[in-house]
C-alpha positions as a Python dict, from the first residue, in 0.01 Angstrom:
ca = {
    (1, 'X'): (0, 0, 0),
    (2, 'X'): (289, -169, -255),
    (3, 'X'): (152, -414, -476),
    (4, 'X'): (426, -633, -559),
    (5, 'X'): (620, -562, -305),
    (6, 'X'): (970, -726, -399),
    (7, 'X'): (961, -1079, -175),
    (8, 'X'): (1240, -1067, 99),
    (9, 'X'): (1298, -651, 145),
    (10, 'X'): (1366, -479, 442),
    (11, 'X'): (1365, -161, 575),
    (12, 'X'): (1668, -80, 518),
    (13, 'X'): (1660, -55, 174),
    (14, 'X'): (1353, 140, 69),
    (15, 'X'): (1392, 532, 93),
    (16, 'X'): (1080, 796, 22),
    (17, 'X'): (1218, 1113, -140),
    (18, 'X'): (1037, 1405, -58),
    (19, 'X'): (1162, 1616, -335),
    (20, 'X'): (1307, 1907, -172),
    (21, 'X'): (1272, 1839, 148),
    (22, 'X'): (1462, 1565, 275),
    (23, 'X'): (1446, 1168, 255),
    (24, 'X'): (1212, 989, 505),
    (25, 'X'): (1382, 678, 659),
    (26, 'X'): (1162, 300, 625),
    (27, 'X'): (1092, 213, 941),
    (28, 'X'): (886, -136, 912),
    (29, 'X'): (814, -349, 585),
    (30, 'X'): (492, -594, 594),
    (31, 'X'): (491, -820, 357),
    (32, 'X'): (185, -966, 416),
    (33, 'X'): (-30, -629, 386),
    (34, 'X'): (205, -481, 123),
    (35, 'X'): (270, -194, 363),
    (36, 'X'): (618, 43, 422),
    (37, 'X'): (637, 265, 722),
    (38, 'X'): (802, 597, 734),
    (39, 'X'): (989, 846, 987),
    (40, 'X'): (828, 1179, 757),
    (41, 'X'): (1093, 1447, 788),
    (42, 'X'): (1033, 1799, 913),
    (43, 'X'): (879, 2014, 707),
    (44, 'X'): (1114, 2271, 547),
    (45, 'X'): (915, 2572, 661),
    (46, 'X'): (674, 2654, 882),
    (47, 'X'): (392, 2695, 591),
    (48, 'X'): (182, 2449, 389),
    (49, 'X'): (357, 2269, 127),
    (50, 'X'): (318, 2042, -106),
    (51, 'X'): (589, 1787, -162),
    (52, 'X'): (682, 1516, -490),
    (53, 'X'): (744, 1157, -376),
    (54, 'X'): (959, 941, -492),
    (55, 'X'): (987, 569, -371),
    (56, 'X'): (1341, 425, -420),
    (57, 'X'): (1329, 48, -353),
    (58, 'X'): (1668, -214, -471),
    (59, 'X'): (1515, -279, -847),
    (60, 'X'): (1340, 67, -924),
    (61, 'X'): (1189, 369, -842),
    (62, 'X'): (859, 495, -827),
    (63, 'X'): (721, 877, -847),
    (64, 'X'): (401, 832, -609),
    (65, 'X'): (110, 962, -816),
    (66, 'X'): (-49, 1185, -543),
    (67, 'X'): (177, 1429, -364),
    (68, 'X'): (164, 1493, 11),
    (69, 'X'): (102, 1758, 187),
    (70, 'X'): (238, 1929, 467),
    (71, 'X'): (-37, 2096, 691),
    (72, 'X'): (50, 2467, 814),
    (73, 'X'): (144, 2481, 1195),
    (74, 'X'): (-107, 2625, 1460),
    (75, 'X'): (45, 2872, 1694),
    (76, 'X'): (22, 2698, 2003),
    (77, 'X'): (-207, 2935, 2285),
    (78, 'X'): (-197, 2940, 2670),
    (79, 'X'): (-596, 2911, 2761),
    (80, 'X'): (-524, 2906, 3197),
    (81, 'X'): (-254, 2965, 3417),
    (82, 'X'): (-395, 2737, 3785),
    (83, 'X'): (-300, 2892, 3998),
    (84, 'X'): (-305, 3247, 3876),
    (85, 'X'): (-64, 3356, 4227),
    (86, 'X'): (112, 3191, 4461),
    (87, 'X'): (423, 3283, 4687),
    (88, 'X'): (786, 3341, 4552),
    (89, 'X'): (898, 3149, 4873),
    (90, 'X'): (745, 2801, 4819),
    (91, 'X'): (772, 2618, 4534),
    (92, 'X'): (413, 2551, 4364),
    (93, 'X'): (280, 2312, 4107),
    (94, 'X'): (76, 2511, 3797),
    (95, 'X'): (-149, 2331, 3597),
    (96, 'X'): (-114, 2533, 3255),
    (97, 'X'): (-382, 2473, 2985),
    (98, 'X'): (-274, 2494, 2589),
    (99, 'X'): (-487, 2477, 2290),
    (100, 'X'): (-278, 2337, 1980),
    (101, 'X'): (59, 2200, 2119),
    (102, 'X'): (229, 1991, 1922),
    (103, 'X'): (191, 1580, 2003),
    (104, 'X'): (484, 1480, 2180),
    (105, 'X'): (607, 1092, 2320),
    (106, 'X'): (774, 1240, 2657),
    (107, 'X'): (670, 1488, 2885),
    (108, 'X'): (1084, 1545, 2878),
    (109, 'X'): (988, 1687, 2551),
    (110, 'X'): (817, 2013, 2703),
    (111, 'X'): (959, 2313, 2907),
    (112, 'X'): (807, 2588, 3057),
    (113, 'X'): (987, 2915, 3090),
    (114, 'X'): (872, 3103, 3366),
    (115, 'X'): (947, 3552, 3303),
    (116, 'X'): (936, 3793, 3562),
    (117, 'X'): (777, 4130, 3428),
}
């Protein structure tokens, strides 16, 4: 939450350093609830870190007094393959069961690569 947020800004023109790492995009400005929404960039590695932000809106800037953290990844593990056989000649559907996979907005987002032995 802004308080104060400057009367009349948009998205466009706030920007959230994360020192280091990238600049996260504003995505929606309410006015009435002093809140900005951001796109976070990826993290820069695949471990923990902790990042430095920096709020650049038209009239200043503001170094956020907490600084956020990126969590550390979970390797993502098969837990069932359903069925465990089925024929080479037909095609099959397979129900595959995964502990920590990453949230996604599309199925399109996830393939499966199937490898003979």
């Amino acid at each position: 939450t802004v308080k104060n947020l400057p009367a009349g800004l948009v998205a466009s023109q706030a920007l959230l350093d994360f020192a280091g790492s990238g600049n996260a995009s504003c995505t929606a400005v309410d006015h009435t609830l002093g809140v900005l929404t951001f796109a976070i960039p990826s993290a820069p590695s695949s471990s923990a870190a902790a990042v430095a932000l920096r709020l650049h809106l038209p009239t200043t800037s503001l170094v956020l007094p907490r600084d956020f953290k990126y969590l550390a990844r979970k390797k993502a593990v098969v837990l069932q393959v359903s069925p465990a056989r089925a024929s080479i000649r037909a095609s099959t559907t397979a129900r595959i069961a995964v502990s920590n996979l990453p949230g996604t907005d599309s199925p399109d987002d996830v393939s499966v690569e199937v490898v003979w032995p």
